[in-house]
C-alpha positions in Angstrom: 75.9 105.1 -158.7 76.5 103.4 -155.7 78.0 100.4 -157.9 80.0 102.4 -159.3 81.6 103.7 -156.3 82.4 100.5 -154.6 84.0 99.4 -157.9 86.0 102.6 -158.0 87.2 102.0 -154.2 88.1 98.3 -154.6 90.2 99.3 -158.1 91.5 102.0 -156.2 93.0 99.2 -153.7 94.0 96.6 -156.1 96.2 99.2 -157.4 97.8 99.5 -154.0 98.2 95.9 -154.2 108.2 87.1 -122.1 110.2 90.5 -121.4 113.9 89.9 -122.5 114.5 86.3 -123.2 115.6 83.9 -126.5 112.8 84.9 -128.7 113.6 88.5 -128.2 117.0 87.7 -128.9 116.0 86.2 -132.3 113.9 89.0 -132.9 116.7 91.9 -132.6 118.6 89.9 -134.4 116.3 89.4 -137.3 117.4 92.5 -139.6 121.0 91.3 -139.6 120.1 88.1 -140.8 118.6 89.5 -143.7 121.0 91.2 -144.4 123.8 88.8 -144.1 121.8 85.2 -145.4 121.4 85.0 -148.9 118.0 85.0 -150.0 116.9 82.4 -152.4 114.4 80.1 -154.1 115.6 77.7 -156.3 112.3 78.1 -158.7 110.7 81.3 -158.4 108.1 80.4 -161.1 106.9 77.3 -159.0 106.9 78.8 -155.7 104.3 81.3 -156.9 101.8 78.2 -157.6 102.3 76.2 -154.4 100.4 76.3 -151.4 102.2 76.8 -148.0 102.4 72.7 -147.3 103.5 72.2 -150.7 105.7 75.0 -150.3 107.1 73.7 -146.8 107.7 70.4 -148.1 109.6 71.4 -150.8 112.4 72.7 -148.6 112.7 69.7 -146.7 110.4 70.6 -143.4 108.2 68.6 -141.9 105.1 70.4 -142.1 101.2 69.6 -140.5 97.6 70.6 -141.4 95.2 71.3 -138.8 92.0 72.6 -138.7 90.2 74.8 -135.5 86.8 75.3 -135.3 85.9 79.1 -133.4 82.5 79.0 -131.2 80.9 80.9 -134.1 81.5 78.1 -136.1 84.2 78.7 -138.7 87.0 76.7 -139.9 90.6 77.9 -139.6 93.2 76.3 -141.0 96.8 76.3 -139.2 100.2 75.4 -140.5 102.5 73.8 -138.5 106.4 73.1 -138.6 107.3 71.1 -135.6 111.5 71.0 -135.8 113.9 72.4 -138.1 115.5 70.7 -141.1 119.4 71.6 -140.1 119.2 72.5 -136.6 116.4 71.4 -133.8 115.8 68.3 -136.5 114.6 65.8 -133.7 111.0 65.8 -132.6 110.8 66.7 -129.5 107.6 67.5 -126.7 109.9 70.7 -125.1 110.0 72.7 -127.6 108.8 76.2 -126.7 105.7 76.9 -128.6 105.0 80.0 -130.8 102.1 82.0 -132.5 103.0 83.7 -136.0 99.9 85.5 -136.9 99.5 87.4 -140.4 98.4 91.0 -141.5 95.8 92.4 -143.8 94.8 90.4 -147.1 97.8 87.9 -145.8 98.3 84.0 -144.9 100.3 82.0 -143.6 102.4 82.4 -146.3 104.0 85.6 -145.2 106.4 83.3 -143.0 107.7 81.1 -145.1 107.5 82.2 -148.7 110.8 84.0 -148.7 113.1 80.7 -148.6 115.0 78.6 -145.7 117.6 81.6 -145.2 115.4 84.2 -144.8 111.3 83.0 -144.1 110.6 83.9 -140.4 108.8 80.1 -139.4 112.0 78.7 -141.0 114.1 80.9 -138.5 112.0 80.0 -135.5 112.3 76.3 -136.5 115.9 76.4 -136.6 116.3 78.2 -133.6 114.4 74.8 -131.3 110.5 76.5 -131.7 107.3 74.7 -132.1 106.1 76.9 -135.0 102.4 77.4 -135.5 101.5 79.8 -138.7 97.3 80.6 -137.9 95.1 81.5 -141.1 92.0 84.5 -140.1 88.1 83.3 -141.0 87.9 84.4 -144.7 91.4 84.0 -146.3 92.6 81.4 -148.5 92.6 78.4 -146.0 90.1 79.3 -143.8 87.0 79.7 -146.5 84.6 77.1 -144.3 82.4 77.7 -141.8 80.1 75.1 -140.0 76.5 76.8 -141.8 78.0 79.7 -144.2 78.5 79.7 -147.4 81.3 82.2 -148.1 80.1 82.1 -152.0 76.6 83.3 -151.6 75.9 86.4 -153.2 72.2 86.6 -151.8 73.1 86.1 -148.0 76.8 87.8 -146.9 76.7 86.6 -143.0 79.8 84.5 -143.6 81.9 87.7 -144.4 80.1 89.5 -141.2 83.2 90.4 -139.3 86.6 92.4 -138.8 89.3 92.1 -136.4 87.0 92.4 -133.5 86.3 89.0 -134.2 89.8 87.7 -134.8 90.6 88.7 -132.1 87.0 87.8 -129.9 87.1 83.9 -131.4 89.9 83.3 -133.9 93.4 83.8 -131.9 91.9 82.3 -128.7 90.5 78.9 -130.4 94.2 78.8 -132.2 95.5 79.2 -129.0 93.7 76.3 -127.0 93.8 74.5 -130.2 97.9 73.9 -129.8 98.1 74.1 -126.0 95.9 70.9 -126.3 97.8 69.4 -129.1 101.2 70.3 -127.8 100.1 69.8 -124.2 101.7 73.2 -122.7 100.0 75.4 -120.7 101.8 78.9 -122.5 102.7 80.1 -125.9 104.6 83.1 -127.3 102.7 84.8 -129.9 104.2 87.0 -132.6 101.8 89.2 -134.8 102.6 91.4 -137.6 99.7 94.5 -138.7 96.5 92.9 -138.1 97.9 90.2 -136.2 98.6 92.7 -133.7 95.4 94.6 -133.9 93.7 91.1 -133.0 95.5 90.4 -129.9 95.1 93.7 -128.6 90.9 93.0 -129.1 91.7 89.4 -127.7 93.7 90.6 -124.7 91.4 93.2 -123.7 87.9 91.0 -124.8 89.0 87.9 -123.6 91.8 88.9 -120.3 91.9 85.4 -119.4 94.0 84.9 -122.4 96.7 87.0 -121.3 97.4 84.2 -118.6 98.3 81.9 -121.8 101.3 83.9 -123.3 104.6 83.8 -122.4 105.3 87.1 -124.7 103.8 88.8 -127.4 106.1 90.3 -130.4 104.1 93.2 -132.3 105.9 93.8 -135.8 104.2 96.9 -137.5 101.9 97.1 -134.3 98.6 98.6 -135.2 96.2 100.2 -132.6 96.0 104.1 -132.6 95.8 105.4 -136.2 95.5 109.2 -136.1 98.7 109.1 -137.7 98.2 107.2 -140.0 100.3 108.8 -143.0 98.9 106.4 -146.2 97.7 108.7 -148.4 94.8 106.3 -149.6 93.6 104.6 -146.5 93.1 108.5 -145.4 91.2 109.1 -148.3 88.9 106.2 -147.7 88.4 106.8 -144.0 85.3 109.2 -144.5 83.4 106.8 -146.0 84.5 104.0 -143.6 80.7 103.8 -142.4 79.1 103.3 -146.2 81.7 100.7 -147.5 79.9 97.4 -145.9 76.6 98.8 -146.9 77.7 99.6 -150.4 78.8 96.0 -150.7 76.0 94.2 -149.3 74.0 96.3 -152.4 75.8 94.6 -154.7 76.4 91.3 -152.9 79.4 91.4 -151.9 81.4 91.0 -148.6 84.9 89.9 -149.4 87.3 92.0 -150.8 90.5 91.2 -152.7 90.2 87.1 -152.9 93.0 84.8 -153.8 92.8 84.8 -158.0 95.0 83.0 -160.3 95.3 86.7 -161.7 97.7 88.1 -159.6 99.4 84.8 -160.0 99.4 85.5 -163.6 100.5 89.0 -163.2 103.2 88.2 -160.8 105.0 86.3 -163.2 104.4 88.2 -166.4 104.9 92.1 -165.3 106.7 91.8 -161.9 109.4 89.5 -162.8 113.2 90.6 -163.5 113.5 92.5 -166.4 109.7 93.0 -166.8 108.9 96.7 -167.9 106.3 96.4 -165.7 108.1 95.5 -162.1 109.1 98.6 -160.9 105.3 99.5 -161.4 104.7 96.2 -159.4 106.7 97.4 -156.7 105.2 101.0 -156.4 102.0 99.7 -156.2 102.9 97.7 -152.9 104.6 100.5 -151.6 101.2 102.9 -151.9 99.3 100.5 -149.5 102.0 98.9 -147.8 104.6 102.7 -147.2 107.9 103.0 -149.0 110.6 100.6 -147.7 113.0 99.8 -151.1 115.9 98.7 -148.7 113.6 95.7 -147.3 112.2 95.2 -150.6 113.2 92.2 -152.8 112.0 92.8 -156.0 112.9 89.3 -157.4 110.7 87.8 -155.7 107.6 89.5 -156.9 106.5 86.8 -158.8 106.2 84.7 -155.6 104.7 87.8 -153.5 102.0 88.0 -156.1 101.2 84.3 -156.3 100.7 84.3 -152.5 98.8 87.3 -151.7 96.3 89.3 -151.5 94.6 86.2 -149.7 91.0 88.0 -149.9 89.2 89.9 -146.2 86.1 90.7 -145.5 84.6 94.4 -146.4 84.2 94.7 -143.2 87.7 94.7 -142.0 88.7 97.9 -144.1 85.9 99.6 -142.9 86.6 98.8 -139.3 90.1 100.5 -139.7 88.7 103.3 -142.0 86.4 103.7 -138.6 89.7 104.0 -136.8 91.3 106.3 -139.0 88.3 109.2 -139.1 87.5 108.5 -135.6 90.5 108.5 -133.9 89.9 106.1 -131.4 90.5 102.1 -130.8 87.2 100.9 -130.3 84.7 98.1 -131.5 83.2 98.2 -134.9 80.4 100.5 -135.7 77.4 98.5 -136.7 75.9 101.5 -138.5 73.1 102.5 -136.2 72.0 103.5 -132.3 70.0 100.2 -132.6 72.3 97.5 -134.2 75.0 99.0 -131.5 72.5 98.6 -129.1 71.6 95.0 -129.7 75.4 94.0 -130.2 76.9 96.1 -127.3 74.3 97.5 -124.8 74.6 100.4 -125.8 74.5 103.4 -129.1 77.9 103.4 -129.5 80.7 101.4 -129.8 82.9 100.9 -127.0 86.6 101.5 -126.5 89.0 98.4 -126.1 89.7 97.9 -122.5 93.3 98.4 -122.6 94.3 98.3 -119.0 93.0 94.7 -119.0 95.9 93.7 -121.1 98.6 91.8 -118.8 100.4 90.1 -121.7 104.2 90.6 -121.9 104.4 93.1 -124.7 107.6 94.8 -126.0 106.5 98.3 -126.2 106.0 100.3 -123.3 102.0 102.2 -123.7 102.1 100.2 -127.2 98.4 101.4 -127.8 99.8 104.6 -128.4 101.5 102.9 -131.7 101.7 105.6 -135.0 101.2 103.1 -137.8 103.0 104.0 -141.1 102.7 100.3 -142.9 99.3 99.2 -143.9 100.1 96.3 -146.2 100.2 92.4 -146.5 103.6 92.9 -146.3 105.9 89.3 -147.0 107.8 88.7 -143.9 111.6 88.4 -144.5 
């Protein structure tokens, strides 16, 4: 029975498949952009099957791999563009520095999978930034860990974190990672969904690190989800509490992994003049909230060959946890003794919020409604 569930919940889910300165200025200027650049790729089929390097290089940017290792011993994997390719094309040590951290079941692809015109790392290069594009433990680049094995079936500690941990070891070893390489002593940071909810737990977890940001950019800002409007995240939320247990039953703690599936089904039933697209498209609207104007249908294909980039259980359930309880507080380990053993005390506690210092652009941004759930691509 209990199998049976979990498989029904994850099919359920693949259905649903500083203060005012020049990065603020790029940022309010972002939607007329889209709408005014063209949007293109000149092989839609291809971009679907390259990685984000590959995919980089293709457009003529210089492009970097690097790898950060958290204190808990995971592997991350970074992408970095360090100029532009028509403007800002000259190396150069004083260039501003910037953060661009993904959402749920995203990677670093979000940024750049769009095109030149219209990808936001392409923008930022342009525009004189450093760009760094950070990968979360678990997704498609950041599958290695020091000890765990992220393929075992009979021991799941690998996939034993959320967001909490993001946001605890993740952002702030990406952070120190390209202070050190780029030898500044401040970055901006720009996070969109998840990447958002991590800097909140980093800001308020680790306050230090609030010292290290110039400004933080929150697109789709997720704290607060009381009103949270997505029909099947609400329906889920209940059972927030039995989803990690259900899959550690079965053996599994990862949810939604990269497959050459969806790459498949990206380019057979989403593409132009597929029957099938517009069902495509309604699917990442159920997860993600309905948005048609920002939606490019075209470049399904390429969506689909990108993402979902796989999470942990662990991670839905901690924003299930969110959405029942109504609160912004750590993860729930299940029990009055594993909360006592991981926090001191039987229940979770709240996020420190006053500790955050950061520049952020919303005034009292913890009390954020969140509409848009999704990995959505970045444009």
């Amino acid at each position: 029975m209990l199998r049976v569930i979990f498989v029904v919940f994850a099919a359920l889910v693949t259905l649903a498949l500083a203060r005012s300165g020049p990065l603020d200025e790029i940022i309010s200027k972002f939607d007329e952009s889209v709408r005014l650049t063209p949007r293109y790729s000149n092989n839609i089929q291809e971009d679907a099957r390259l990685n984000v390097p590959e995919l980089v290089t293709k457009y003529g940017y210089p492009v970097e791999v690097h790898h950060v290792t958290t204190e808990d011993g995971y592997i991350l994997e970074m992408h970095r563009i360090p100029y532009g390719r028509d403007k800002n094309n000259v190396p150069n040590k004083n260039k501003p520095v910037v953060i661009l951290q993904h959402g749920l079941l995203c990677s670093s692809s979000v940024w750049v999978l769009m095109g030149p015109s219209t990808g936001f790392g392409y923008i930022l290069a342009e525009e004189g930034y450093d760009v760094w594009m950070g990968n979360f433990r678990g997704n498609l680049y950041s599958r290695r860990h020091l000890r765990l094995n992220p393929d075992s079936r009979f021991n799941l500690d690998f996939w034993r974190y959320s967001w909490d941990e993001h946001g605890n070891y993740d952002i702030p070893a990406m952070i120190d990672y390209a202070l050190a390489h780029t030898g500044k002593e401040k970055l901006h940071y720009i996070g969109h969904s998840m990447g958002t909810t991590s800097f909140f737990t980093m800001a308020s977890l680790r306050p230090e690190y609030n010292e290290k940001i110039i400004s933080m950019q929150a697109l789709a800002p997720v704290a607060y989800m009381a009103h949270n409007h997505n029909l099947l995240l609400n329906a889920i939320a209940p059972f927030a509490n039995n989803i990690e247990a259900i899959g550690a039953i079965i053996g599994y703690g990862e949810f939604l992994t990269s497959r050459d599936v969806f790459t498949w089904a990206g380019q057979a039933l989403c593409r132009d003049e597929a029957v099938f697209q517009p069902i495509c498209s309604n699917m990442i609207f159920l997860l993600g909230g309905w948005n048609e104007a920002q939606h490019n249908a075209t470049m399904m294909p390429v969506v689909m060959g990108h993402m979902p980039a796989g999470a942990s259980v662990r991670q839905l359930a901690h924003y299930g946890q969110g959405i029942s309880g109504n609160e912004f507080r750590r993860y729930d380990q299940g029990s009055l003794i594993a909360n006592l053993r991981a926090y001191g005390r039987t229940s979770p506690p709240p996020y420190e919020l006053n500790k955050i210092t950061a520049p952020l652009p919303i005034p009292g941004f913890y009390q954020v409604r969140y509409d848009d759930f999704d990995c959505a691509y970045v444009d």
